[in-house]
C-alpha positions in Angstrom: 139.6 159.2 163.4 137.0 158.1 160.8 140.0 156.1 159.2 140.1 153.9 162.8 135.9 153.6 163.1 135.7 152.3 159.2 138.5 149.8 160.0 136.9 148.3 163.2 133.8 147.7 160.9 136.3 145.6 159.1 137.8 143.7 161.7 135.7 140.6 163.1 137.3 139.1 166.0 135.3 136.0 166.2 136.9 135.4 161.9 140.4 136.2 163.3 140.3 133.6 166.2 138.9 131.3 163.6 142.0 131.6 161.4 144.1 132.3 164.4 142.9 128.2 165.6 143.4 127.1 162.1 146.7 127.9 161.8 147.4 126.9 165.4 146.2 123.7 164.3 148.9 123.9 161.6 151.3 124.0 164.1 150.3 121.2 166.3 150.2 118.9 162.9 153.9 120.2 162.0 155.3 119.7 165.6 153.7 116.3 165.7 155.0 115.4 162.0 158.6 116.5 163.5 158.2 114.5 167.1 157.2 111.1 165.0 160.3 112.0 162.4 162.4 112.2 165.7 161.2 109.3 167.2 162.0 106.6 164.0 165.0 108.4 163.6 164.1 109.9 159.9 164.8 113.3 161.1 169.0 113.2 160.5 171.5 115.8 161.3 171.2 118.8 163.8 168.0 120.3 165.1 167.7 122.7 167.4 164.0 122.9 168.6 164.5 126.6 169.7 164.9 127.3 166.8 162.8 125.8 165.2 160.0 127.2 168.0 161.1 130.6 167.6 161.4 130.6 164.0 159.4 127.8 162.3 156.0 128.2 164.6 156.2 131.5 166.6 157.3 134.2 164.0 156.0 132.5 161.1 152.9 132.2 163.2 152.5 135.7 163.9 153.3 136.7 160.7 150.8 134.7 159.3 147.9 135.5 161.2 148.7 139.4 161.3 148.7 138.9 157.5 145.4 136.7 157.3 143.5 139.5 159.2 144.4 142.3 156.4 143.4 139.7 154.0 140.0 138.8 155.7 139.8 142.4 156.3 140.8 143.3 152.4 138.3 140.2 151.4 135.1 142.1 153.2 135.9 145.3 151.0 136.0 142.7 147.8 132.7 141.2 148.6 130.8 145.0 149.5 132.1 146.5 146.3 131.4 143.6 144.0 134.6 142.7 142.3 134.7 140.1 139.8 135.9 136.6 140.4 138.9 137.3 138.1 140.3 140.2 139.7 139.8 138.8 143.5 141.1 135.3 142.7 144.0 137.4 140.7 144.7 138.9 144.0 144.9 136.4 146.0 147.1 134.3 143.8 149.7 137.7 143.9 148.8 137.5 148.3 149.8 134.2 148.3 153.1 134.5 147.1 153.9 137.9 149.0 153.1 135.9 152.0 156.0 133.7 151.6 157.9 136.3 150.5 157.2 138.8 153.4 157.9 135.4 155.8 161.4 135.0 154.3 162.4 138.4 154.0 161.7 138.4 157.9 163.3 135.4 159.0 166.5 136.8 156.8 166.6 140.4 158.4 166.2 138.8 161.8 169.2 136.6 161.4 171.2 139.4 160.0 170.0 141.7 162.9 170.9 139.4 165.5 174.3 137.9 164.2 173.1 134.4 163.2 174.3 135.1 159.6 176.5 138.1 158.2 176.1 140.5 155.2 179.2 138.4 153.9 177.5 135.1 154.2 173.9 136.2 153.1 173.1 135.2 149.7 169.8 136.1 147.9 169.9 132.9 145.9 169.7 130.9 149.2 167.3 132.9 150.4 164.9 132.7 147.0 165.9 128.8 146.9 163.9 128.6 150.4 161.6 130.4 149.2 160.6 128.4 146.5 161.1 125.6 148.7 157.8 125.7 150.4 155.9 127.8 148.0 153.4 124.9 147.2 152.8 124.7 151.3 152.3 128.4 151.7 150.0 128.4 148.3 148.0 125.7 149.8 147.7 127.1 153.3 147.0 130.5 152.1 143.7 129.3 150.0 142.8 127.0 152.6 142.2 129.9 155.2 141.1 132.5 152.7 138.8 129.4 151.8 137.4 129.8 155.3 137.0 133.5 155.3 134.6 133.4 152.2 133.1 130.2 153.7 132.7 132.5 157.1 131.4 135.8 155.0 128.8 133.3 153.0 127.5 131.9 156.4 127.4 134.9 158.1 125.5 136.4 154.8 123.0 133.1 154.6 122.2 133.7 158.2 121.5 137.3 157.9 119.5 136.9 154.9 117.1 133.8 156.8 117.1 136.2 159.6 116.0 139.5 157.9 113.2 137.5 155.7 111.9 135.8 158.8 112.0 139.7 160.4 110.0 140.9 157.1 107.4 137.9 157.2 106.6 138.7 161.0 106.3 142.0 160.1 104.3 141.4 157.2 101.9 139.5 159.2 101.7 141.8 161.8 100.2 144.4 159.0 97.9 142.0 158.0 96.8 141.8 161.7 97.0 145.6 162.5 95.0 145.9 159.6 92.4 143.7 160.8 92.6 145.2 164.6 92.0 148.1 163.6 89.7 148.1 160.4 88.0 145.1 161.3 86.8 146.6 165.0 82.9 146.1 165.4 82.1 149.7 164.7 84.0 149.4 161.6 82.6 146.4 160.1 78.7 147.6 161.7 79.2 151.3 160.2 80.1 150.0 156.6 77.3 147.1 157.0 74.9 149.6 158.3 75.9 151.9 155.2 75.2 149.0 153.1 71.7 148.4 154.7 70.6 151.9 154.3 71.7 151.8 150.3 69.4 148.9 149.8 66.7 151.3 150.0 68.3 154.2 148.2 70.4 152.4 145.8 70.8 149.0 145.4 73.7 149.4 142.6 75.7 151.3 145.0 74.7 148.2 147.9 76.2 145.8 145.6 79.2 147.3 144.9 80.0 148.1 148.4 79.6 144.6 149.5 82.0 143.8 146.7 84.3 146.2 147.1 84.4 144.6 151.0 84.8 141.2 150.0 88.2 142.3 147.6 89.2 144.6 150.2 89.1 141.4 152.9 89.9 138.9 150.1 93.5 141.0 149.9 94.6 141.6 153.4 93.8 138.0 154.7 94.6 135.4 151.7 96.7 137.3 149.0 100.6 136.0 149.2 103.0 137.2 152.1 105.0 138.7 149.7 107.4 141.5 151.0 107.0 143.9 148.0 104.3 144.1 145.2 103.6 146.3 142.2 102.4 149.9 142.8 99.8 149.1 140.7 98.5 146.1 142.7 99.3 148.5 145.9 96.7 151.1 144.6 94.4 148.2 143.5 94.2 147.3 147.0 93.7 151.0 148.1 91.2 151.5 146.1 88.6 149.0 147.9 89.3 150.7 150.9 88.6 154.4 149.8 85.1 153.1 147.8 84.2 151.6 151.6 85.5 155.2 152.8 83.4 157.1 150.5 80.4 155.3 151.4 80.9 156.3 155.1 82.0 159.9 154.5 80.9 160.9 151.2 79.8 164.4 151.9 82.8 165.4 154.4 85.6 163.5 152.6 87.5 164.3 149.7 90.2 161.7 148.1 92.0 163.3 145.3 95.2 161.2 143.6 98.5 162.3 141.5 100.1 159.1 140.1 102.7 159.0 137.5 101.4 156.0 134.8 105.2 155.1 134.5 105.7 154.1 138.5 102.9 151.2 138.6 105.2 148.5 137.2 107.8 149.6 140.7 107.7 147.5 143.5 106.9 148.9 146.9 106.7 147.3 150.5 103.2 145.6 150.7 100.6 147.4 152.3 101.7 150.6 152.4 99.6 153.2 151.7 96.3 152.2 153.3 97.9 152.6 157.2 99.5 156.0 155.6 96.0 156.7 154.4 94.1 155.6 157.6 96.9 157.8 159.6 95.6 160.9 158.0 91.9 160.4 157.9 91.8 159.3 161.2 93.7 162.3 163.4 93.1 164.4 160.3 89.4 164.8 161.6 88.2 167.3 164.7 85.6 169.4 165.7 87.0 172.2 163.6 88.0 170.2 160.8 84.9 168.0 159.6 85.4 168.6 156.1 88.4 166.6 154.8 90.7 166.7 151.7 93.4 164.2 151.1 95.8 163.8 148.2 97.8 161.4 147.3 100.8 161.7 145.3 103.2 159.1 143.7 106.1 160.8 141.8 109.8 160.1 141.2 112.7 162.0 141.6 115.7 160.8 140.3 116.3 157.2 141.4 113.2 157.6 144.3 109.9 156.8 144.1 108.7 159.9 146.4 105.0 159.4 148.1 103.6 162.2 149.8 99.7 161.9 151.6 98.4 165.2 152.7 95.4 166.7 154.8 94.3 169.9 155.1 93.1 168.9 158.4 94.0 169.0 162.3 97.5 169.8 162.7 99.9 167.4 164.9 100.4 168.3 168.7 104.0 166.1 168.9 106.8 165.3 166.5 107.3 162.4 164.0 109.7 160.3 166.6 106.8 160.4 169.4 104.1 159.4 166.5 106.3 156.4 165.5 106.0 155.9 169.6 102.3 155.9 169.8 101.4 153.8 166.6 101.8 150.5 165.6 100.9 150.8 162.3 103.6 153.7 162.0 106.7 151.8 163.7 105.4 149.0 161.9 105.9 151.1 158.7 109.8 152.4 159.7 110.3 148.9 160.5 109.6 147.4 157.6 111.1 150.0 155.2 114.5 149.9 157.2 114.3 146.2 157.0 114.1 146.4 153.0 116.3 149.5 152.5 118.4 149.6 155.1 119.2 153.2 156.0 118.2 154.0 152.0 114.9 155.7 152.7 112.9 158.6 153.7 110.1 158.7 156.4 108.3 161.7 158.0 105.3 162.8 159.0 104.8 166.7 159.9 102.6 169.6 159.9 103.0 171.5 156.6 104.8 174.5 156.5 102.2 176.9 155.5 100.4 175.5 158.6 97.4 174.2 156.8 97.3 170.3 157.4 99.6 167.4 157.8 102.1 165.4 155.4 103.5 162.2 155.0 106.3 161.5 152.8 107.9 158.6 151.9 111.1 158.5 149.7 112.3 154.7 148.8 114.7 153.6 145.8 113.6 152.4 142.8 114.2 148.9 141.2 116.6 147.7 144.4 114.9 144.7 145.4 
């Protein structure tokens, strides 16, 4: 069964019409080549358009395009598993002559099946000498449709790829804009502005670096490049502002505590990440029996992932991780964007921990894939 399912995958019925017209086309050419050959009296001796019908343009026809379909099918598996250019043109040169070959054997067993020639009369040599007869035409048209699968496969790729970047840079705006919504809101900006006000008084050091650390935090999220990925270092850079802004707000009931592996910061990692992870936990990690909170951050590999895990010890979650992806933006946002870049290569999860003592997020991506 699973045999059937992978082969569909392989099959694309909009390529096979496309070679099915092109070789149709072919035929109309040939059949119009024979008509004007007919019609100025170049075409000498018997000819016996049945046959040639029947023969010459239906089963060579069918044979062709059955043919072409295990090649575009055949081609698909070359381009996903990265063959060279010498082995798939090698092959192709070896298709192109079983083609003709498979055509003539055909044609022969069909005359022998239904009288037109005996066993007697059959000769091999004949049969190779028409072979070799149109060798360069079925050379030529072989490479000229297997010219328009990888001319098909490359469109279809180009398209995908415009498609998925313009995907990525909508999604990477909308970030930037969640970001603002939701960070930006007026109690946001008049709590860390208030905070700032009162510090004037008590410390004016700590005043100026918060209204510093609020001009790199903005400076980042509204005119930094809409690049897809960055490095982990520049990632945590970011992060950073925001958690000095944080600790301002909450510095006697929050707790930030980080685990990062020094050989990670050079990996690239999908561009505003961890501060919507982050804000995710503060924000529903809080409650009226939780109002002391502790968050840690760790960044870790494990074997060819980079693993991040955020965890709380705070309120624990009342639904599952599909219904939180429901009720967030900033969370589907996240899934989006990682399945977008990894394609079904990646981890995702937020849940309670087991030991029933806060909340975790974990993120497991690849490393050095994009």
């Amino acid at each position: 069964m699973s045999f059937f399912k992978n082969k569909k995958n392989y099959i694309d019925t909009k390529l096979v019409l496309v070679l099915a017209g092109f070789y149709a086309l072919f035929d109309v050419v040939l059949i119009s080549k024979i008509l004007y050959m007919q019609s100025f009296g170049y075409e000498k001796g018997y000819f016996s358009w049945y046959d040639f019908l029947v023969y010459n343009i239906l089963f060579d026809y069918v044979i062709v395009v059955t043919f072409m379909t295990l090649i575009a099918i055949s081609t698909k598996r070359f381009l996903n598993k990265n063959y060279s250019w010498v082995k798939i043109i090698s092959i192709h040169i070896i298709f192109s002559l079983l083609i003709g070959m498979v055509i003539r054997l055909i044609i022969d067993l069909h005359g022998l099946v239904t009288g037109m020639i005996t066993f007697q009369e059959y000769n091999i040599q004949t049969s190779f000498r028409r072979f070799m007869t149109v060798i360069d035409l079925n050379f030529l048209i072989y490479f000229a449709m297997v010219s328009i699968i990888y001319a098909y496969y490359y469109i279809k790729v180009v398209k995908e790829a415009e498609k998925k970047q313009n995907k990525l840079q909508t999604q990477l705006v909308n970030a930037r804009m969640k970001m603002l919504s939701s960070q930006l809101q007026p109690h946001f900006l008049f709590n860390t502005l208030n905070s700032i006000a009162v510090l004037t008084d008590i410390d004016v050091s700590k005043a100026k670096d918060t209204i510093a650390d609020l001009s790199d935090f903005l400076r980042e999220i509204l005119y930094d490049n809409d690049s897809n990925t960055i490095s982990l270092e520049k990632e945590l850079r970011v992060l950073e502002y925001y958690l000095n802004i944080l600790n301002v707000r909450f510095s006697d009931h929050l707790v930030i505590k980080k685990t990062i592996d020094d050989t990670l910061l050079s990996k690239q990692v999908p561009a505003l990440l961890l501060q919507p992870i982050l804000e995710n936990s503060i924000k529903h990690g809080y409650s009226y029996d939780h109002t002391d909170l502790e968050v840690h951050i760790t960044i870790t590999s494990e074997g060819n992932y980079l693993v991040i895990t955020v965890e709380n010890n705070g309120a624990l979650l009342m639904v599952d991780h599909a219904a939180l992806l429901k009720k967030g933006m900033g969370l589907a946002n996240i899934k989006d964007r990682l399945s977008n870049l990894y394609g079904k290569d990646y981890f995702f999860e937020i849940s309670n921990n087991a030991d029933g003592t806060g909340v975790r997020t974990l993120i497991r991506i690849p490393l050095d894939t994009l």
